[in-house]
N, C-alpha and C positions, 0 to 999 in steps of 0.2 A: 709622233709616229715615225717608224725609219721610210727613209724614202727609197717609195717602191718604183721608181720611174724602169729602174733596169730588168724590175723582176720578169716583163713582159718582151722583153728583147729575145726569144725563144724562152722554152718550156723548160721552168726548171726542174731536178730529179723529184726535192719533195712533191710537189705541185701531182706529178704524177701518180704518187701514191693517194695524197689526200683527194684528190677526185673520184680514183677507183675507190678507195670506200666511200664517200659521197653515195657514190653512183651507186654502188652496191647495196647501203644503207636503204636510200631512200629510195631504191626501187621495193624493198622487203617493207619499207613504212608503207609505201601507198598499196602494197598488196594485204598487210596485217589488216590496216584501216579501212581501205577501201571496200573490203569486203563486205562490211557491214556499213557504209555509212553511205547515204543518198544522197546528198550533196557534195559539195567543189572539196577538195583538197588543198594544201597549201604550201608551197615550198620556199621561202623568204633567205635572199644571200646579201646578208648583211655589208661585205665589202667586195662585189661583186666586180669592180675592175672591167674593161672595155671589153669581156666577152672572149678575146680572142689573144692569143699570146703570136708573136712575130714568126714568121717563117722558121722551121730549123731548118740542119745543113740540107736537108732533102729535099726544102722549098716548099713543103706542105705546112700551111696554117695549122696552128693546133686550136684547139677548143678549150675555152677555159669552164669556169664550174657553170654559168650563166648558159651557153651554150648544151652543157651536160643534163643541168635541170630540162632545159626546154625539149630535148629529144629524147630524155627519159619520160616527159609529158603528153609525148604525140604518141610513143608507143605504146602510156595506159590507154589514152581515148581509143587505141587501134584496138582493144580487147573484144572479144564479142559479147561484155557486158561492159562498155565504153565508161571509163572514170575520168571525169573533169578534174584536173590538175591546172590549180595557176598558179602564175608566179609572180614575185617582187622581190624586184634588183634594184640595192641599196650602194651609192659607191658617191665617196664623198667629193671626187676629184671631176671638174667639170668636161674635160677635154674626152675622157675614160667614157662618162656618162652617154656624153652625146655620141662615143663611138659604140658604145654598147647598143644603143636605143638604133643605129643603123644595125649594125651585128644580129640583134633577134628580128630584123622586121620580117624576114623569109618565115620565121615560125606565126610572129604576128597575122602576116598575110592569110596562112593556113587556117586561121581563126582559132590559134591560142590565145590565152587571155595572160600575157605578160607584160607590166608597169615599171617603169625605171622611176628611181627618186633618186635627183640629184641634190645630196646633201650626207648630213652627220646623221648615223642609225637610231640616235636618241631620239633627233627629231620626226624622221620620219616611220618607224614603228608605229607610234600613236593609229599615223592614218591606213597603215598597213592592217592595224587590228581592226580597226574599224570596218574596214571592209572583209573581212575574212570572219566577223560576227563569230560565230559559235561553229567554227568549222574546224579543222582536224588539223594542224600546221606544225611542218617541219621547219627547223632557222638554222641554218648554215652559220658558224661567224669563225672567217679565219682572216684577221688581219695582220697585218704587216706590224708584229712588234706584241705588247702585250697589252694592249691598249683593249681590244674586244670589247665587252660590254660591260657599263657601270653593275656591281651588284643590286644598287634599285631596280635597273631596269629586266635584270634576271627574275627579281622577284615579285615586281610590281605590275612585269605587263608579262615577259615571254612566257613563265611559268607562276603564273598570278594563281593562289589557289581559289577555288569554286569553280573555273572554268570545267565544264560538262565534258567536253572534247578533247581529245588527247593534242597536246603543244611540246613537242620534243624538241630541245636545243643540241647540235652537233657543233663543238665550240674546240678550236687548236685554241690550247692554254701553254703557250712557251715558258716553258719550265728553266729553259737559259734564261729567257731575259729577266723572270722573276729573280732567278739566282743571281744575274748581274746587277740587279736594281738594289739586291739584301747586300752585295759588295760596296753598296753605296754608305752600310750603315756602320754604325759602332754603339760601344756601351760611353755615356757622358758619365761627368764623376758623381751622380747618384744613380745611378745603374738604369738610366733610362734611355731607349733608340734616339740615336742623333745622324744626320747628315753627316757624312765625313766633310770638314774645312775645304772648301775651295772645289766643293762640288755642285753643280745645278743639282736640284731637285725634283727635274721635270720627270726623269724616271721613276722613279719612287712615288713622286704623284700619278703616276698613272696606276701604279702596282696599289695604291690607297684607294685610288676609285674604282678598281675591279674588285678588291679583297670587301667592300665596304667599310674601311675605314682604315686608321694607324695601327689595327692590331695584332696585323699579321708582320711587324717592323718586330716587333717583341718577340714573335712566338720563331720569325726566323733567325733573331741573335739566339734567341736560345738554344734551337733546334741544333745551326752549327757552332756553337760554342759544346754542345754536350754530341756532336757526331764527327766534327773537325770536316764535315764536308759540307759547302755549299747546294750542292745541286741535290743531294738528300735533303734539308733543309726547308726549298723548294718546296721538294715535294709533300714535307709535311703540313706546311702554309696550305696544299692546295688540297690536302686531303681532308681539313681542318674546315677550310672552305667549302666543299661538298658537305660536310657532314650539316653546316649552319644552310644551308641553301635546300638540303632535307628537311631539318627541322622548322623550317621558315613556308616551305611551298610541298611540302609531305613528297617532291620528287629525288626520284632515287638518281642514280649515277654511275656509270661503267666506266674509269680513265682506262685508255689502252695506252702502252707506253709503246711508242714504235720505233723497234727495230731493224737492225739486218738480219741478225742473229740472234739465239735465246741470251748469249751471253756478252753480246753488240750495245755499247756507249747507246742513251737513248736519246733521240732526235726530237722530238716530240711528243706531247699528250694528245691525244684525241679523246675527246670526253663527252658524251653522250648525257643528257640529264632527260630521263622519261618517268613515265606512270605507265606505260601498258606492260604487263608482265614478262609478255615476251620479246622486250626492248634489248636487254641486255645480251639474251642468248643468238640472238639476230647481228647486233651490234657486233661481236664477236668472232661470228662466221664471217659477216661482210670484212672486218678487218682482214683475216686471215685471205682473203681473194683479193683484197686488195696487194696484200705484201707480195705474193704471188706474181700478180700482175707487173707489179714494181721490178721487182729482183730478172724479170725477164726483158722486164724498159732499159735495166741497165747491162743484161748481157750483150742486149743487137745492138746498145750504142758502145761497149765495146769491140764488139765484133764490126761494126762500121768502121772504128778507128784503125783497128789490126787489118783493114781491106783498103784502107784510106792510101792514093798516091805518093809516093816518098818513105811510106814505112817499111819497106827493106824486103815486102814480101812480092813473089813474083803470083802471074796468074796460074800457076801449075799448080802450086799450093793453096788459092784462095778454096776450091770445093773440099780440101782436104781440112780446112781452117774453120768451115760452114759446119761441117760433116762433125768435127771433134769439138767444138762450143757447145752444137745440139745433146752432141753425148754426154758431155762434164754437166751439163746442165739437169738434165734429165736425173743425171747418177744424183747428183748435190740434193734435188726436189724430193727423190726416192728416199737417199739418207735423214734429209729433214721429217720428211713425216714417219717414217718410221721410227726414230729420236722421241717426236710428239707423241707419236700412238703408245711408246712403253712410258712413256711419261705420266700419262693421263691412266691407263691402266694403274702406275701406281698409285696414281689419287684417289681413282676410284675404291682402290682396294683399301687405302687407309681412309677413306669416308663413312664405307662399309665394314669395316671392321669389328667395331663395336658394337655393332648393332645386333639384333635379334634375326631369325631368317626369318621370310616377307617381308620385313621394314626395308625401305629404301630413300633414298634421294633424289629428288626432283631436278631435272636439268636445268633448266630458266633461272632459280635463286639461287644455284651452285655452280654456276658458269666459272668466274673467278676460281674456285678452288679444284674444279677439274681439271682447268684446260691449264693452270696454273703458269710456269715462267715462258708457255709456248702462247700464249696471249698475243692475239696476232699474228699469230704465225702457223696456228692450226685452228681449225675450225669442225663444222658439223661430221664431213666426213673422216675426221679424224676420230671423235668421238664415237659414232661407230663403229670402226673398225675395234677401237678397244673395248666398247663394251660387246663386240661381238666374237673377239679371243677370247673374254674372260668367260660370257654364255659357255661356249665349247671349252672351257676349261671346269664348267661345275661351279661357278664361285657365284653367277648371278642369275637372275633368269634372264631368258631370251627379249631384246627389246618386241616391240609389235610393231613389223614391215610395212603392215599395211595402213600405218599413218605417219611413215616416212615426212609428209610434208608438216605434221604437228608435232618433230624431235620434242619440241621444248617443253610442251606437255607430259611427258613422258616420266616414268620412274625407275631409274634403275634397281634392283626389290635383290636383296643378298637371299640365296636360297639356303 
């Protein structure tokens, strides 16, 4: 695993994003589930880190995912039909552990029910399931590298099938490091995956005991031998891997590839594996709030910089600097979703196209092919507004307003 000592020396930019959808996500899990189920909830952060990341320049602690769960916990129980939310934070580093277990006590105090396990997530799952018996549970796993979780343990405990109760895994799958681990390999002279000479093979083993075994070594020489690109490659390894992790536990899968831009180098996977129907349409929107969120973390920490002593700007200019950030920004938000919203219109209208009038498409199974290369970057209320041009333009019928909160339910119906 690469060593994350530094990753907590303040907040880095991913960090930022992957929380906001976290946070986004799995407030819409415990509202989806919650609704209907009577007992505890369950939110599980497999590499969960000491809770709290170091001061930034502004001297304020920031909150890591550990912290995010627990105060996403205290606001379900605050409902005025109160939902028991617990938690268990898994982090293998002893130092982390025992700062984390000080870090939640203020929520502990409060009388949340959250458990720290200090050790490796293999190990302690087993006793995590046990105690969350037949209950409803979200799993966090982003660590540091591409190590996350064996595929046994994907399919034998987190999304084990016959479990009654929905077990959704939110799982960063580093699509670099797979690609730097498949740079490890080559064709030997009977055309079989080899270690390149004079390489360790600890990367590679790690990338074997996620994929469940050597056979994703094959399927990435071949992929970049027939696309000349690694990081394509990658992705086909892991879409390869979704499909065997369907077929194995009947759950399905939403990768979101997260960018800056529709047409922005991708940084990460975020990969959702659920059974509740309306997982992926959810999964979706939260990314798109998260990106949001993100692209705003990094305008005030520019704009901090461009205010910062020594940079050449006086105070006459700082409200004039305030003033024009907010606007470029604003302007940038506007253009993007407007970009999305004709985007999605034309999806919809090529989804619709062939079809008969009345027939339509369901939003929750046709998430992906709607919201298409703006994945992540536009979400429910984008989808609205498009299927609500094209109502006013004759081409579909009107969505129905007054179940706004069940979009995903819904059919868009070609008139």
């Amino acid at each position: 695993m690469v060593n994350n000592d530094d990753f907590f020396k303040g907040k880095k930019p991913a960090a930022v994003l992957k929380h906001a959808v976290f946070t986004s996500y799995a407030y819409a899990f415990c509202s989806m589930i919650g609704s209907g189920h009577t007992g505890p909830l369950w939110l599980v952060d497999g590499y969960a880190g000491p809770g709290k990341y170091d001061a930034d320049a502004d001297g304020a602690q920031v909150n890591g995912s550990p912290i995010v769960a627990l105060t996403l916990a205290a606001k379900q129980r605050s409902f005025a039909t109160p939902r028991d939310v617990r938690c268990a934070f898994i982090e293998a580093n002893q130092a982390y552990a025992l700062a984390l277990s000080e870090n939640i006590k203020p929520f502990v105090d409060e009388g949340l029910r959250a458990d720290v396990y200090q050790g490796d997530v293999a190990e302690h799952l087993p006793t995590v399931w046990s105690r969350a018996v037949n209950n409803p549970v979200l799993t966090f796993i982003d660590p540091f590298g591409v190590s996350a979780v064996s595929k046994d343990v994907m399919t034998g405990t987190l999304l084990k099938p016959g479990r009654t109760a929905p077990s959704e895994v939110l799982v960063n799958i580093n699509v670099e490091a797979i690609s730097r681990h498949g740079g490890y390999l080559q064709w030997d002279s009977h055309h079989d995956p080899e270690i390149r000479r004079g390489l360790k093979p600890h990367g590679v083993e790690l990338s074997d005991a996620f994929f469940g075994g050597e056979w994703w070594r094959r399927a990435f020489l071949e992929a970049r031998d027939r696309t000349g690109d690694a990081s394509a490659a990658a992705i086909e390894v892991v879409d390869a891997y979704r499909v065997m992790i369907k077929e194995e536990t009947g759950a399905s899968s939403l990768a979101v590839p997260i960018r800056r831009s529709p047409t922005g180098a991708m940084l990460f996977h975020f990969t959702l594996f659920f059974t509740h129907p309306a997982a992926a349409y959810k999964f979706a929107d939260s990314a798109s709030k998260g990106t949001e969120k993100w692209r705003e973390a990094f305008r005030r920490k520019d704009l901090e910089e461009a205010l910062s002593p020594g940079n050449g700007q006086g105070t006459l200019f700082d409200d004039d600097l305030r003033e024009f950030s907010e606007k470029d920004a604003k302007l940038r938000e506007d253009q993007l979703q407007a970009a999305a919203i004709a985007h999605i219109e034309g999806n919809i209208s090529a989804l619709i196209a062939p079809m008969q009038s009345g027939h339509g498409v369901q939003l929750a199974p046709n998430i992906e092919r709607l919201v298409g290369a703006y994945l992540s970057l536009a979400g429910e209320p984008a989808i609205r507004r498009a299927w609500d041009n094209l109502a006013d333009a004759g081409l579909v019928r009107a969505r129905d307003k007054s179940k706004s909160r069940s979009m995903w339910k819904q059919y868009i119906v070609k008139r």
